[in-house]
C-alpha positions in Angstrom: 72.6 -187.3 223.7 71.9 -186.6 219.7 72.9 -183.7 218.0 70.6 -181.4 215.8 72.1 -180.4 212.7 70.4 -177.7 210.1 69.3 -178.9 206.7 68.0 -175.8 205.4 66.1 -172.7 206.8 63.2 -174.1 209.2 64.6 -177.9 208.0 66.7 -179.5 211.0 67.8 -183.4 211.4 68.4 -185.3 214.8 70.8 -187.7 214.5 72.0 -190.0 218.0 75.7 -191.0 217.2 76.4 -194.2 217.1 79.4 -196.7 218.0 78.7 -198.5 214.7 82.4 -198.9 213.5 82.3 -202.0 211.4 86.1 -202.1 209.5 89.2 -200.3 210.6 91.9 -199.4 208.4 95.1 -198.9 210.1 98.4 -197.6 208.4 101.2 -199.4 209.7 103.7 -196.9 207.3 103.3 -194.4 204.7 106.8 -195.9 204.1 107.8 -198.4 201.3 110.7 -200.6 200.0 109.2 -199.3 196.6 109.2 -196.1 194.1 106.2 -197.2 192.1 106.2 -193.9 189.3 102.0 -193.9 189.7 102.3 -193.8 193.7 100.6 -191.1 195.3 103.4 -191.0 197.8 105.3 -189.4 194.9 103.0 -186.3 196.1 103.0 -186.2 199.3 103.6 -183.0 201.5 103.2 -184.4 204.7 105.5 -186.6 206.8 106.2 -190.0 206.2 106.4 -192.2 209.3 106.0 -195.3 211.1 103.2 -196.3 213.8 104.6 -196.4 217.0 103.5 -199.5 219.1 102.9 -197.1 221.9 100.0 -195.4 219.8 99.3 -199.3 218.0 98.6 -200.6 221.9 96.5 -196.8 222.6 94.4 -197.6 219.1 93.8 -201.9 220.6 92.6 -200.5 224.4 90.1 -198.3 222.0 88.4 -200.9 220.4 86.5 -202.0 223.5 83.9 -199.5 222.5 83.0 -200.9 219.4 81.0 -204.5 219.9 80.4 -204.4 215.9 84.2 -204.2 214.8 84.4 -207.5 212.1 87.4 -206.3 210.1 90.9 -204.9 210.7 92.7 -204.3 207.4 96.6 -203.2 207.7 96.8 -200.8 204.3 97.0 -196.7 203.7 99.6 -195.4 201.3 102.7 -197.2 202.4 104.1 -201.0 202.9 102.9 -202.3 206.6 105.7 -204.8 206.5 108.4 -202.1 206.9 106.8 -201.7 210.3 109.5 -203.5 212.3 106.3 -204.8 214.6 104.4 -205.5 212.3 104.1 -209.3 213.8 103.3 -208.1 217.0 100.6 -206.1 216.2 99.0 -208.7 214.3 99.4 -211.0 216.9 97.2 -208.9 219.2 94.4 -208.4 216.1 94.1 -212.0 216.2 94.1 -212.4 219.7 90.5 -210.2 219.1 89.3 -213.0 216.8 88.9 -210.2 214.2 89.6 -210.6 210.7 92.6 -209.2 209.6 94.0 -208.2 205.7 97.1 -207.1 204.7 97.7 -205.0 201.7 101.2 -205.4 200.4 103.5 -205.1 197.5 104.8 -208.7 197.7 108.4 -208.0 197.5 108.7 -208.5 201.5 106.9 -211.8 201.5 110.5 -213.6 201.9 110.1 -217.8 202.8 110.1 -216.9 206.9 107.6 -213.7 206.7 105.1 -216.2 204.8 105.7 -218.7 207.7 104.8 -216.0 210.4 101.7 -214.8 208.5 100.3 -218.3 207.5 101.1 -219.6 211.3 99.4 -216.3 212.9 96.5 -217.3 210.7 96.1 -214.1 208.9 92.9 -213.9 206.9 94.2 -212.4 204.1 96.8 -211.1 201.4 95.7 -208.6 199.1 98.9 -208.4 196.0 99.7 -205.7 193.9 100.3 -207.1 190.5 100.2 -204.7 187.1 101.9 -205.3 183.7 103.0 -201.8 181.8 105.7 -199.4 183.0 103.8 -197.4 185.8 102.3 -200.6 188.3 103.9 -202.1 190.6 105.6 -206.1 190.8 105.4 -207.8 187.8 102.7 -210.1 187.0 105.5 -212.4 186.5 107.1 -212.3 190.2 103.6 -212.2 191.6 102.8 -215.9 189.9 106.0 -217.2 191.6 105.0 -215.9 194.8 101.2 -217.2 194.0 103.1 -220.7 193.6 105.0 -220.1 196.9 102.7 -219.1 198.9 100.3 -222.4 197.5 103.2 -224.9 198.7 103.8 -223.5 201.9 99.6 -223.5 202.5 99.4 -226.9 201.6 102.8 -228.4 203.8 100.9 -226.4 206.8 97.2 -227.7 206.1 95.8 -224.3 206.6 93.2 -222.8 204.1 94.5 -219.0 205.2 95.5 -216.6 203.8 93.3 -216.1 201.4 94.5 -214.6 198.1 93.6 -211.2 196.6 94.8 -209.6 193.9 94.8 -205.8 193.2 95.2 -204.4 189.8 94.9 -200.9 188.2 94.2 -200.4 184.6 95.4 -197.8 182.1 95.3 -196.7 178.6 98.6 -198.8 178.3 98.0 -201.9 180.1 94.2 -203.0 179.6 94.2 -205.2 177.0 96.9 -207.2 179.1 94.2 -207.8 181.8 93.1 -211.3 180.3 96.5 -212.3 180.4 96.9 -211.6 183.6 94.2 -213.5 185.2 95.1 -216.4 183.6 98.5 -216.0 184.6 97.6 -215.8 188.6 93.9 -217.0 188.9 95.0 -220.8 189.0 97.2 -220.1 191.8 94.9 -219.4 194.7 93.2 -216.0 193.7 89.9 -216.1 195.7 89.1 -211.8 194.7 90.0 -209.4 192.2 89.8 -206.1 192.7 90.3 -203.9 189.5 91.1 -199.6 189.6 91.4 -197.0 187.5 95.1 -194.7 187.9 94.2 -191.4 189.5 97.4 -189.3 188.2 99.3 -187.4 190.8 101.8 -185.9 187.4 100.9 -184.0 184.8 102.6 -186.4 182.6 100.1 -189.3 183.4 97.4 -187.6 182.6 97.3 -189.7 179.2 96.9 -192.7 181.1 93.4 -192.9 183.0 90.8 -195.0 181.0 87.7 -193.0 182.3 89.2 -190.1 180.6 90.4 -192.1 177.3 88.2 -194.9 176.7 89.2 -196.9 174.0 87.2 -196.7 170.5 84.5 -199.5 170.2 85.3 -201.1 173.7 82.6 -201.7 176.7 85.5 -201.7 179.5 83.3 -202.6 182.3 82.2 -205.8 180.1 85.5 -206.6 178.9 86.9 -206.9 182.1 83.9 -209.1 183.6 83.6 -211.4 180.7 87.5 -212.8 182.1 86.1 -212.7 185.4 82.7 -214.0 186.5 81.8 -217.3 188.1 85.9 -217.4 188.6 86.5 -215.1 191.2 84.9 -212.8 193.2 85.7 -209.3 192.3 85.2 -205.4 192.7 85.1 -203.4 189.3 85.2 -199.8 188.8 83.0 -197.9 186.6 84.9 -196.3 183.5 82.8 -193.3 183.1 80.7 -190.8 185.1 77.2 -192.0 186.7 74.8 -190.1 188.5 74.7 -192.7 192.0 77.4 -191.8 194.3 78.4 -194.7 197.3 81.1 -194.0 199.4 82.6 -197.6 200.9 84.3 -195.9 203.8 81.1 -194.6 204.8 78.9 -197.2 203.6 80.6 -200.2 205.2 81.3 -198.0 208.6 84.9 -197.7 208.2 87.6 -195.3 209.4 91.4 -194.7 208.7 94.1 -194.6 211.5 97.2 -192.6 210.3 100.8 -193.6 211.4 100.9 -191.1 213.3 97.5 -191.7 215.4 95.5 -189.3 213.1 91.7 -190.6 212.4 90.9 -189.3 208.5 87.2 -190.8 207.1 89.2 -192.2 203.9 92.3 -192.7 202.2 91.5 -189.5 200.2 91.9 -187.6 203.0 95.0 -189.5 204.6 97.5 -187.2 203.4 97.8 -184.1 201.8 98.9 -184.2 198.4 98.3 -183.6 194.5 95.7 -185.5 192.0 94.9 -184.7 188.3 91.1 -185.0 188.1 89.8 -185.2 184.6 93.2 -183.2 183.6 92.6 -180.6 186.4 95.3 -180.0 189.3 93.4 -181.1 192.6 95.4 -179.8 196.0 94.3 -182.8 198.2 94.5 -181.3 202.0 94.7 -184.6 204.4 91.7 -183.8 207.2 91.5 -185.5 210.8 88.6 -185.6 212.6 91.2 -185.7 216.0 94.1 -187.9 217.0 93.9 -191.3 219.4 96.9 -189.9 221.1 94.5 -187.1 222.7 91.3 -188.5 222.2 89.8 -192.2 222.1 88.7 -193.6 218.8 84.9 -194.0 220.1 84.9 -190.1 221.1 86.3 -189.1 217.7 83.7 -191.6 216.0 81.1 -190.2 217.9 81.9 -186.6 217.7 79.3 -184.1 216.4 81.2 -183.4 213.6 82.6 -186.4 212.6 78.8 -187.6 212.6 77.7 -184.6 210.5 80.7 -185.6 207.9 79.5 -189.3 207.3 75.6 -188.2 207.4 76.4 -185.7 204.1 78.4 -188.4 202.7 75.6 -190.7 202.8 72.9 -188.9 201.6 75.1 -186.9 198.9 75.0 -183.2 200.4 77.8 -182.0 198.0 77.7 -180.1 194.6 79.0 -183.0 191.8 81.8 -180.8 190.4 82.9 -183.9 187.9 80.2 -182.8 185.8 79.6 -179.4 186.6 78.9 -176.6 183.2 81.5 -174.7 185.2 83.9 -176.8 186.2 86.7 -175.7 184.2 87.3 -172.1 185.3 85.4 -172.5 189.3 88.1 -171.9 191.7 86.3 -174.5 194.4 87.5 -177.2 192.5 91.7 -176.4 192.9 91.0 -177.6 196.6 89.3 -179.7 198.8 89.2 -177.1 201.5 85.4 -175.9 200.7 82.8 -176.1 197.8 80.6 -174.2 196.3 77.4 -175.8 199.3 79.8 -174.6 201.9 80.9 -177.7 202.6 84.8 -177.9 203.9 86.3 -180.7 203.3 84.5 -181.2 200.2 83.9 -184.7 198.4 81.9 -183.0 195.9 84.9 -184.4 192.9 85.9 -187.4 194.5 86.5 -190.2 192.3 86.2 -193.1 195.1 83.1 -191.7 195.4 81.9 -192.3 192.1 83.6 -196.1 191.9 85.9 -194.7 189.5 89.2 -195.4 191.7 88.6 -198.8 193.7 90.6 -199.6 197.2 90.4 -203.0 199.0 
């Protein structure tokens, strides 16, 4: 049965939910071996924790539902390898013959972890790597683990993983980016996928490029000229534009907490602080229900759930980036509600614009 949702006065929408679920992001821990000084961790108000493999095995029997599922990727805003089971649970992805990422912080990938993962035949490692003061490892370590990792792929004859590496750029580290690719693109780097810092302190306000462009530079260009017909690679935008395109919702995606908690992004994973364009941002983490009491395909499915990704899609928020009163509108010190009556809002969501970048 489809549910009928109100546009306007007199203007309704049918729309039949669908089991449509394409990638599935699942966060193994909003822990880390790491204090990275950009981390939105650094903000957090809500609990830090470790998946279970009691709700892990509750999420698996879930995904008989959904016949389109291609991509498992084990992220959020933590380390997954501090998960004690994490080889366990990656066993049983594989066992699905999906493909399965990992984003990590390299500093776990020891000699017998990169066994395991190359063995298990996981599709692919996406690396951390900045240079500057505020990133996380050094571009340095990350070519030695590039080299590693190289070695022990050839000695196995395997072609997997495949090699990603994330990067985010600042005021004080962009000029470095050249030097960077050269550094690790010889070494295995099939993607590159390039951010801006969304600050979570006052005190890094300074640093976001889409709010202090450098004099005389085309970012966007400068980055790409190092980059095309090398790698494939995911750039942001360094400035506002009018399209909006959420990935989450575009490429039918969904976010499984630690703790079994099903949020539409990583926005929304966690409650928490961001400095957008300058402004204090209270970030309020929103679930649309938890596996533990519900299954995945109902809170997929659910009427409101549905209504959330349909307004996503076909942009039914205000744009507060760019609003003439922005600066002194009380909607925009939350995401609770926004000036359409939406609650939560996306209406200054910088994912949303392709200003912040996530694998």
């Amino acid at each position: 049965m489809g549910y009928k949702f109100a546009l306007s006065p007199g203007i309704t929408v049918d729309i039949e939910p669908q089991y449509d679920l394409k990638k599935l992001y699942i966060e193994l821990s909003s822990e880390c071996n790491l204090k990275c000084p950009m981390c939105f961790r650094n903000a957090f108000k809500s609990e830090f924790g470790t998946m279970e493999y009691s709700t892990f095995e509750k999420l698996l029997s879930d995904l008989d539902d959904f016949p389109q599922l291609e991509h498992v990727l084990f992220g959020g805003i933590g380390e997954p390898l501090v998960n004690p089971n994490f080889f366990k649970m990656a066993e049983k992805i594989k066992e699905r013959d999906l493909l399965l990422s990992v984003s990590t912080n390299g500093t776990l990938l020891i000699r017998q972890t990169l066994e395991k993962i190359i063995d298990l035949r996981i599709d692919e490692l996406i690396i951390s790597a900045e240079t500057g003061d505020y990133g996380h490892p050094s571009v340095r370590f990350v070519k030695k683990l590039l080299q590693r990792i190289e070695t022990m792929k050839e000695k196995r004859d395997t072609g997997k993983p495949a090699i990603s590496i994330e990067t985010i750029l600042t005021t004080q580290n962009y000029k470095d980016f050249p030097a960077t690719l050269s550094e690790l693109i010889p070494h295995g780097v099939r993607r590159v996928i390039v951010s801006n810092i969304l600050p979570v302190f006052e005190a890094h306000t300074h640093l976001p490029l889409y709010v202090h462009p450098p004099e005389g530079i085309d970012l966007r260009k400068f980055i790409s000229e190092y980059i095309v017909d090398r790698v494939k690679s995911e750039l942001p935008h360094f400035e506002l534009k009018t399209e909006r395109h959420c990935n989450f919702v575009e490429k039918k995606a969904t976010v499984v907490r630690w703790d079994g908690e099903v949020a539409p992004c990583y926005r929304f994973l966690h409650s928490s602080t961001e400095y957008v364009y300058g402004l204090p941002k209270e970030i309020h983490a929103h679930s649309f229900g938890n596996i533990m009491e519900s299954s995945l395909g109902e809170i997929w499915t659910s009427r409101e759930y549905t209504w959330f990704r349909f307004k996503v899609k076909n942009n039914l928020f205000p744009s507060c980036t760019d609003c003439d009163f922005r600066d002194g509108c009380f909607f925009v010190q939350d995401t609770e509600n926004d000036c359409w009556g939406n609650s939560p809002s996306c209406a200054d969501c910088l994912w949303w614009r392709n200003i912040i970048v996530c694998p």
